[in-house]
C-alpha positions in Angstrom: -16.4 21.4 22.6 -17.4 24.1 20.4 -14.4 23.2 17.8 -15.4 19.4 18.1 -19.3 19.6 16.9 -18.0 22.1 14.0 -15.4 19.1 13.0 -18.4 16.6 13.4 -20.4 18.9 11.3 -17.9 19.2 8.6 -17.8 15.5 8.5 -21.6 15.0 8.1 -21.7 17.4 5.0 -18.5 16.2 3.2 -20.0 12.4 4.3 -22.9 13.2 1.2 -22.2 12.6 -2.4 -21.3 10.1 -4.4 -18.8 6.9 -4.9 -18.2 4.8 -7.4 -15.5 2.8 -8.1 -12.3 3.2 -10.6 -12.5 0.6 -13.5 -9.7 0.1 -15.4 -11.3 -1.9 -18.4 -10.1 0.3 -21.0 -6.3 0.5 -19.8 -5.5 -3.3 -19.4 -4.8 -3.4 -23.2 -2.6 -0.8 -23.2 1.2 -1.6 -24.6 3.7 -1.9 -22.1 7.0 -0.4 -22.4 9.9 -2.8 -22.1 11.3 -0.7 -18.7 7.3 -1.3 -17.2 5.0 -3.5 -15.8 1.0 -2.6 -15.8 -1.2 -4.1 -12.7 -4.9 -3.3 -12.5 -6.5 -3.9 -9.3 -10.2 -3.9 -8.1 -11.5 -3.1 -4.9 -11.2 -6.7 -3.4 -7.7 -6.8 -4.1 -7.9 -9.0 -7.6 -6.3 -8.6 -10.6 -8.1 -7.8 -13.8 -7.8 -9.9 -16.8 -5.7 -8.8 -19.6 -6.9 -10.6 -22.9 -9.9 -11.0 -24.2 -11.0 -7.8 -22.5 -13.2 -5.4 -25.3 -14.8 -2.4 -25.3 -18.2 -4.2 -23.7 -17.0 -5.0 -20.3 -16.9 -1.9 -18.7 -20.2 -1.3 -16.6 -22.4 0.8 -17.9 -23.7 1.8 -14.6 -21.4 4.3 -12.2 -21.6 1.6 -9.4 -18.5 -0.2 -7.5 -18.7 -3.6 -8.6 -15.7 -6.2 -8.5 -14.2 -7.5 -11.5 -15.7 -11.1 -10.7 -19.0 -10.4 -9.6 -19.4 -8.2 -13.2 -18.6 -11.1 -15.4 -20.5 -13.5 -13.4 -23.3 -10.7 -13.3 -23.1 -9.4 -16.5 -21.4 -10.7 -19.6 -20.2 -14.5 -18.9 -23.6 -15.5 -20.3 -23.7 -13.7 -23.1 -19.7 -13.1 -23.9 -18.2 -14.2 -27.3 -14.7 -14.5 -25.8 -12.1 -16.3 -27.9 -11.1 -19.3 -25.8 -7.9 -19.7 -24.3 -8.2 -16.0 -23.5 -8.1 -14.7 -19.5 -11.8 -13.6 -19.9 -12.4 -16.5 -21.0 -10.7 -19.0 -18.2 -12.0 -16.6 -15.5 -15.7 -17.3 -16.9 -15.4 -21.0 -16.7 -14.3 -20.5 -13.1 -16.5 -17.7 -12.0 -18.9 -19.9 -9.8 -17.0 -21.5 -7.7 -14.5 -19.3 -5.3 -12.0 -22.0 -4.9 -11.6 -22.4 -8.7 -12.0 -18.7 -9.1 -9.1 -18.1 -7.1 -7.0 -20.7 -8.3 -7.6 -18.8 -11.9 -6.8 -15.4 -10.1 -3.1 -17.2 -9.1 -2.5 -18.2 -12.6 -2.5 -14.5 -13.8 -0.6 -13.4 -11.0 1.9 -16.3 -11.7 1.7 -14.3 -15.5 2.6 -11.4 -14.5 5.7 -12.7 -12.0 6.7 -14.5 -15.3 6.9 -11.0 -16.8 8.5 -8.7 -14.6 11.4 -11.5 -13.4 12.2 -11.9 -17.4 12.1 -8.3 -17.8 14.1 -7.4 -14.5 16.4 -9.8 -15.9 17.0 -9.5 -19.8 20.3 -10.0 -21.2 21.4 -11.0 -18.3 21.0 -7.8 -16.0 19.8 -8.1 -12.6 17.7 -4.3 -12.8 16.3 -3.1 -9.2 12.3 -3.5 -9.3 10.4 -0.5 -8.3 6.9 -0.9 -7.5 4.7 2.6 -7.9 1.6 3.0 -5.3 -0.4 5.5 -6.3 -3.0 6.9 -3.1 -7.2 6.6 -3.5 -9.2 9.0 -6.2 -6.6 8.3 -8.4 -7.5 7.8 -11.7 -5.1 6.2 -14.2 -4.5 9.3 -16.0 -3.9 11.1 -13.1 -1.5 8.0 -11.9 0.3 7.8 -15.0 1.6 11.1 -15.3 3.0 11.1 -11.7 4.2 7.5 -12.3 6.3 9.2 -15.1 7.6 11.8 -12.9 8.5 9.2 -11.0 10.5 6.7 -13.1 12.5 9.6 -14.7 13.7 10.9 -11.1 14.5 7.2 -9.7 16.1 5.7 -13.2 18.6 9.2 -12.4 19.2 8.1 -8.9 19.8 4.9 -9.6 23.0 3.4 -7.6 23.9 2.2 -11.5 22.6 4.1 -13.9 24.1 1.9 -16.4 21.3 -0.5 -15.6 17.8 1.2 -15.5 15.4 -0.2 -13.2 12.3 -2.0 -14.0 9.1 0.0 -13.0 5.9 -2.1 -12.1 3.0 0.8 -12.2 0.3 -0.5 -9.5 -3.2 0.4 -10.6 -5.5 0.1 -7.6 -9.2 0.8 -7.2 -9.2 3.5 -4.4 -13.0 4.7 -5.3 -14.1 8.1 -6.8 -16.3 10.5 -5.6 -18.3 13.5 -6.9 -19.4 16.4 -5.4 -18.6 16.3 -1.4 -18.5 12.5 -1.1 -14.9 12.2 -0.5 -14.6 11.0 3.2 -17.1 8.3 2.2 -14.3 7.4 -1.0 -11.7 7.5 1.6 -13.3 4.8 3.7 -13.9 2.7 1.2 -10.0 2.8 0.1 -9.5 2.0 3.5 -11.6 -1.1 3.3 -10.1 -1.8 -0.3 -6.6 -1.1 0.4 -5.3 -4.2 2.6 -6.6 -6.5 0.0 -4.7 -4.8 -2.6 -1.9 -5.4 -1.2 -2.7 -9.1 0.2 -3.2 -10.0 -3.2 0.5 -8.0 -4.4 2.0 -10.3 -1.8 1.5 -13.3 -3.6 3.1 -11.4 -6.8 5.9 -10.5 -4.8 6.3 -14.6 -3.3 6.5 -15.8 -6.9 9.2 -13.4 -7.5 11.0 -14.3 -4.5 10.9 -17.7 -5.3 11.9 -17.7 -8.9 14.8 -15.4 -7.8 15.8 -17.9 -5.1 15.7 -20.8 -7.8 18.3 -19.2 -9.6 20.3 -18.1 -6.7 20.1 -14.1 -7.5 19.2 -11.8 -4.8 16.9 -8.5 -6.3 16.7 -4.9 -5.0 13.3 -4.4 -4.2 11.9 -0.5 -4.2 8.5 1.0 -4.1 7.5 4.7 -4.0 4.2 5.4 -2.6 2.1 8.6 -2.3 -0.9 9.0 0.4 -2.8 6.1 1.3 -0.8 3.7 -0.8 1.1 3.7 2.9 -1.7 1.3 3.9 -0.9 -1.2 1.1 2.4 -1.2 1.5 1.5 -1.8 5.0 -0.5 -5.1 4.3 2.4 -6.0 2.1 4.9 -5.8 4.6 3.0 -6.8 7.6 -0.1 -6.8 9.7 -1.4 -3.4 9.9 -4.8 -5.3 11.4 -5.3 -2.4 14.1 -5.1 -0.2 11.8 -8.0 -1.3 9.8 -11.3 -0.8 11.1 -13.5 -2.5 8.5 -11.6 -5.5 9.2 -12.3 -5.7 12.8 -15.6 -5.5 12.1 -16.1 -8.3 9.7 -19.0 -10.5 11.0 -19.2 -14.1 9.5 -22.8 -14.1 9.7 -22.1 -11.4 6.6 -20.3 -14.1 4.4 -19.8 -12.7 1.1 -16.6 -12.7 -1.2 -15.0 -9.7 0.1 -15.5 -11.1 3.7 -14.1 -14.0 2.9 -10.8 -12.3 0.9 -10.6 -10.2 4.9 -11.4 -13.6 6.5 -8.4 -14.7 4.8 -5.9 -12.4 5.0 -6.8 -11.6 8.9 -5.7 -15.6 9.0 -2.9 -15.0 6.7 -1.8 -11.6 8.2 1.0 -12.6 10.6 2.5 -15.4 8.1 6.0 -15.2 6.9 6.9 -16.5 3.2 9.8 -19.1 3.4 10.8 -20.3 0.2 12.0 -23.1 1.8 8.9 -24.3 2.7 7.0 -23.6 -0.2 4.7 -26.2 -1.6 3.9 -27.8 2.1 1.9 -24.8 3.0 -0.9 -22.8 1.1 -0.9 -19.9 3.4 3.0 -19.5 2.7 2.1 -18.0 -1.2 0.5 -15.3 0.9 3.1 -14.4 3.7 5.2 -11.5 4.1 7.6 -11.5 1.4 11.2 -11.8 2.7 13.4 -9.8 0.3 17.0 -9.1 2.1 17.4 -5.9 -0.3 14.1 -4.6 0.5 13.3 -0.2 0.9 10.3 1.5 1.0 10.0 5.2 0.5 6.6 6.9 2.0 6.0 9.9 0.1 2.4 11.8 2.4 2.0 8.4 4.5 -1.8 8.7 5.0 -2.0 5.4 7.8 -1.6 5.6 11.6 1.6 4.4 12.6 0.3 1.6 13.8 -0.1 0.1 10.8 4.0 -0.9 11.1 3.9 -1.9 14.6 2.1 -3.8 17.5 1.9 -0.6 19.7 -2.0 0.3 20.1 -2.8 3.5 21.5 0.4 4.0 23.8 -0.3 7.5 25.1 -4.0 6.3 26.3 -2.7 3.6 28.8 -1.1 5.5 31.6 0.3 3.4 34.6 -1.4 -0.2 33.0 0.0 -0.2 29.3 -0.5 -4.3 28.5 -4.0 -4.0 30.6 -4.7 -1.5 27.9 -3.5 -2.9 25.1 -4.7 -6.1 25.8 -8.5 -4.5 26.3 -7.5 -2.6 23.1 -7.3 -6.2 21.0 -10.1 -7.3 22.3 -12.3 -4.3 21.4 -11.1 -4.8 18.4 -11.5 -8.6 17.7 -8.0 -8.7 17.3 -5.4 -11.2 18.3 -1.6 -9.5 18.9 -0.7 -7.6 15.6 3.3 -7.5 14.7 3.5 -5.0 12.2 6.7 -4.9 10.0 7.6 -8.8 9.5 11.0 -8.5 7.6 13.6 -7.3 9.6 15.6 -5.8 6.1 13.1 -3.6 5.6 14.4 0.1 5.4 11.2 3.2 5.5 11.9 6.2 4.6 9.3 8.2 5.4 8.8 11.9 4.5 7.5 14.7 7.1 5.4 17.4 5.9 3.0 18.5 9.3 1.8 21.7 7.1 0.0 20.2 4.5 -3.8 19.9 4.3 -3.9 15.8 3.1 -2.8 14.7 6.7 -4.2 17.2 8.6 -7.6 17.7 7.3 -7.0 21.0 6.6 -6.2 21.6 10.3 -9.9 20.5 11.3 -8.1 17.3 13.5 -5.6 15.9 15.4 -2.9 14.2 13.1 -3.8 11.1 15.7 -7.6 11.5 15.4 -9.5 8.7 14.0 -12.3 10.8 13.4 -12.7 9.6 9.4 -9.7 7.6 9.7 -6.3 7.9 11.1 -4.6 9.4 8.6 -1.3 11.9 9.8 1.3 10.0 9.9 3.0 11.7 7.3 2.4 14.8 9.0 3.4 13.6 12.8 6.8 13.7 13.3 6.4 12.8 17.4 4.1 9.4 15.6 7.5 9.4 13.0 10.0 9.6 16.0 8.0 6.7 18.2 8.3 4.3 14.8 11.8 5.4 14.3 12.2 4.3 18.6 10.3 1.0 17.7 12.0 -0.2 14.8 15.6 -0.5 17.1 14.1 -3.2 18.3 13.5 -1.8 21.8 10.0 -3.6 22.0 10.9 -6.6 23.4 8.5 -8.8 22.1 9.8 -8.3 18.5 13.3 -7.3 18.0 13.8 -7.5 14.7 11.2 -4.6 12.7 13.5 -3.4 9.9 14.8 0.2 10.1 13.0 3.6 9.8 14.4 7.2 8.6 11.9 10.4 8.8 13.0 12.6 5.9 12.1 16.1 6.5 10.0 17.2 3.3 9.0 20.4 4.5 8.6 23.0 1.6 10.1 26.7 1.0 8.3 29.4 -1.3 7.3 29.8 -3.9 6.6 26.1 -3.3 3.0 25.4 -2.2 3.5 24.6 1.6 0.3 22.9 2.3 -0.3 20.8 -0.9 -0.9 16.9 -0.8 -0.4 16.6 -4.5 1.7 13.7 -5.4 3.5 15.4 -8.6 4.7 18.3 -5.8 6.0 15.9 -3.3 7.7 14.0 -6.4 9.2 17.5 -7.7 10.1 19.7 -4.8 13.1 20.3 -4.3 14.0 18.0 -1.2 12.8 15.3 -3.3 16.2 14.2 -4.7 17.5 13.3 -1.5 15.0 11.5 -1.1 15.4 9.7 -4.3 18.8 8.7 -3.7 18.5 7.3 -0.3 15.2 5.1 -1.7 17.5 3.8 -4.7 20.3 3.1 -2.6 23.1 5.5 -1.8 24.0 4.8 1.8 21.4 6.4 4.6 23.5 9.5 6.7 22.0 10.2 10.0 23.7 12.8 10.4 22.6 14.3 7.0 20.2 17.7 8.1 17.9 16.0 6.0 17.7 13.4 8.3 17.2 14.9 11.0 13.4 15.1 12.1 14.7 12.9 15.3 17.0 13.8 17.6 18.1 11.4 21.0 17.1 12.0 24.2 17.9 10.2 27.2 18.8 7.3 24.6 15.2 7.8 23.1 14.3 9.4 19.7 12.1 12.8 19.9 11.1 14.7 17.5 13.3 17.5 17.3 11.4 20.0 14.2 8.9 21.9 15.8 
């Protein structure tokens, strides 16, 4: 009891301080390089626009405030944009959500333009690796481990001869001063899903245009921390795993409800390219890539954000009477998790380091300022490994999963949740090459943060 109230109490004090959001007004003009793709993000999930933006349009004001609701606030009054610009076609559209979202589709169309003609100059079909960077990232502090990151996975490529093509995800996961970081973290939380709602239309268009032409990509991404929880909304419906999102009241009915609204509707639906034009929802289904891995660098998400299992060690003797209670507490209909069955995780396990754990303040399991430890849980890592065989019977099909034991040696820092460790260390080439496609061993030692028992997976590093 005595260890609880001093947890609570941490909580209260690090709850003070303040949040603003990341703006990323003065990076959109940035040149790309010819191997990269730039994506800028706000906190509702939409995508910034990329010309016509100046020096005027970042808020002067350290407040979070959406890309749309700044222009329509702000500066579509008053801006001299040149016409025919993005800034410019978002203004004309910024009253009306239908039309505004319609323009929002037209620059993610843009940008699936771009990356499919990069991916696939002069004729080379290049692997696509998508960079997820975790929340109080800024993009300085993104780009330098995003180019950490590109120089270790263009190595482990499966041919070097054809570099891959790197799209660098810039996503607003909030800021925070002084001792205002669990408030930050639950606003990424909040902001998170709709990042990656949003990246699933991106990732549609590319399905589709690949389909047209009858080439099949390999799709990668590399996340750190809590881009585990976009990925997740990518992927799937990690919908009782969010909190905010079961809590969305319609009576509250603003834009970012509505955005939840839709991708709680939107959550469990698959993208078939065969379908495509009968069916608005299908533009924002799970993507179905067959060539399709996922590497989990720190996964800060419970692992329920990759399955339908809800709180399986609280049910005892009753288990669907549970979950079923579960759901409804939660104003949830049944949750799948993973929706592509070729997806591969690889997930790296780290249970010393003080991201997941809260500096060994809570339970790896404890939602107690949000489930967070799955990166650090290999028993959590074990039950996702046992669920993705398809022994749930409901849902056979749930890709495959691989724990990668990421546990450090001195003089490497053993409790650090820094991305540019994890991406350095040196356990991370393994790593590397079983994300970029040399085949996955089992029986590598690597590997082995699960062991079988009794024809079950159990976690067998203590």
């Amino acid at each position: 009891m005595k260890f609880k109230l001093f947890s609570i109490c941490i909580m209260s004090i690090l709850l003070s301080g303040c949040v603003t959001s990341a703006y990323f007004y003065d990076d959109v003009r940035r040149p790309e390089a010819p191997n990269q793709v730039n994506i800028y993000q706000d906190f509702i999930g939409d995508i910034y626009p990329t010309t016509g933006v100046n020096s005027q349009l970042k808020p002067k004001k350290k407040h979070s405030i959406s890309v749309r609701a700044h222009l329509k606030g702000k500066l579509c009054d008053s801006l001299q944009s040149t016409a025919g610009t993005d800034v410019y076609r978002s203004c004309q559209k910024i009253d009306d959500d239908s039309a505004w979202r319609n323009t929002q589709e037209k620059l993610w169309k843009q940008k699936a333009n771009i990356i499919y003609d990069r991916a696939n100059k002069d004729g080379k079909n290049r692997p696509i690796v998508f960079l997820i960077h975790g929340f109080r990232f800024d993009t300085i502090d993104a780009r330098t481990s995003y180019a950490i990151a590109r120089d270790s996975l263009s190595t482990a490529a499966y041919e070097p001869s054809i570099s891959p093509l790197f799209v660098n995800i810039y996503w607003d996961g909030f800021q925070s001063s002084g001792l205002g970081i669990v408030r930050a973290w639950g606003q990424a939380q909040a902001s998170g899903p709709l990042v990656g709602y949003n990246l699933r239309f991106l990732m549609n268009e590319l399905e589709s245009k690949y389909a047209d032409d009858g080439i099949e990509p390999a799709i990668r991404v590399l996340t750190h921390s809590s881009g585990a929880f976009v990925i997740g909304a990518i992927i799937g419906d990690p919908s009782s795993a969010l909190p905010l999102m079961q809590k969305e009241n319609i009576a509250r009915l603003t834009y970012r409800s509505l955005r939840y609204f839709n991708f709680k509707d939107d959550a469990k639906s698959i993208h078939d390219i065969k379908l495509r034009g009968l069916e608005t929802y299908q533009k924002y289904g799970v993507p179905q890539f067959k060539d399709f891995r996922i590497g989990l660098l720190a996964a800060a998400t419970p692992s329920n954000t990759f399955t339908d299992e809800i709180y399986p060690k609280r049910c005892g003797d009753d288990p669907e009477t549970c979950r079923n209670s579960e759901l409804k507490r939660m104003n949830l209909k049944d949750p799948l998790g993973i929706l592509n069955s070729n997806v591969t995780l690889l997930l790296g396990f780290n249970p010393k380091e003080n991201g997941l754990t809260k500096f060994g303040l809570l339970s790896t399991k404890s939602s107690l300022g949000g489930a967070s430890g799955l990166g650090a849980d290999g028993e959590l890592q074990c039950l996702l490994k046992e669920f993705s065989r398809g022994n749930n019977q409901q849902h056979a099909e749930q890709g495959t999963v691989h724990p990668i034991d990421m546990r450090r040696n001195p003089p490497e820092d053993l409790k650090s949740h820094d991305f540019n460790l994890y991406l350095t260390q040196k356990k991370s080439a393994l790593f590397y090459d079983a994300l970029m496609d040399k085949n996955i061993n089992d029986n590598n030692k690597q590997f082995l943060v699960c062991t079988k028992e009794n024809g079950k997976y159990v976690l067998k590093i203590k």
